[in-house]
C-alpha positions in Angstrom: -42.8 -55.8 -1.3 -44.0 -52.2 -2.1 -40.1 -51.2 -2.7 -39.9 -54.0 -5.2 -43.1 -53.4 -7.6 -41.9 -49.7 -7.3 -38.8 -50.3 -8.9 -40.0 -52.7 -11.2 -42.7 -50.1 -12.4 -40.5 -47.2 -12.5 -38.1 -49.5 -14.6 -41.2 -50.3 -17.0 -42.3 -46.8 -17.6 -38.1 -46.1 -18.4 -38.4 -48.8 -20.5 -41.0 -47.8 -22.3 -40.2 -44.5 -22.7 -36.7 -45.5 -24.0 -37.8 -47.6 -26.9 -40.4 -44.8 -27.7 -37.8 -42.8 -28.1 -35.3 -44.6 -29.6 -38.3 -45.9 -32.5 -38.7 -42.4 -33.4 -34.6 -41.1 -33.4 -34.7 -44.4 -35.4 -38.0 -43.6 -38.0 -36.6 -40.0 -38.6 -33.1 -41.1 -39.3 -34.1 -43.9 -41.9 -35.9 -40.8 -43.5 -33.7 -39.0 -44.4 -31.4 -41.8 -45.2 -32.6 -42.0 -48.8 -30.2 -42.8 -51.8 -30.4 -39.4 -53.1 -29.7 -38.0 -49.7 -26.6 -40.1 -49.7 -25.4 -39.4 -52.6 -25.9 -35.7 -52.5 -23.6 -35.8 -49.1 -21.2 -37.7 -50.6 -20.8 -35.1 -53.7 -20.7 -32.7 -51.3 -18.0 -34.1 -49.3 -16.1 -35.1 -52.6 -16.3 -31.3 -53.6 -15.1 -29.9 -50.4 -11.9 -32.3 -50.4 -10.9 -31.4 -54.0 -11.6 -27.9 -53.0 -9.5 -28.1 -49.9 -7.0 -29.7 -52.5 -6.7 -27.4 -55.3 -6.1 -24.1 -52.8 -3.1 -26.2 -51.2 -1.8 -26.9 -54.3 -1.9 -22.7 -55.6 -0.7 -22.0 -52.3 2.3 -24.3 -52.5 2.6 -23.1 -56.4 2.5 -19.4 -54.9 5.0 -20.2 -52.6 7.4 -21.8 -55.0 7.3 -18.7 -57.2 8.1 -15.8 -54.4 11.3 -18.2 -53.4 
């Protein structure tokens, strides 16, 4: 009977400590979720990618030429 109420009691205390973890992962991501946030991530990505774009493109063009 002791074995029992031990594991049920260590299962609690993970249980609890799970979702008190998992509430605050949770609490600081919606934070820093915010619209601006978002937005300013996605211009950032955008940027990168056109970056990444234009320098194949001048490669390719520099490329072409000394052919």
């Amino acid at each position: 009977m002791i074995r029992r109420f031990f594991w049920f009691l260590l299962g609690a205390v993970a249980g609890i400590t799970g979702m008190s973890w998992l509430k605050k992962t949770m609490t600081s991501l919606a934070d820093r979720m915010t619209p601006a946030n978002i937005a300013d991530a996605a211009i950032h990505s955008l940027t990168a990618v056109v970056n990444k774009v234009v320098s194949l493109i001048q490669l390719g063009i520099a490329k072409y030429r000394a052919s």
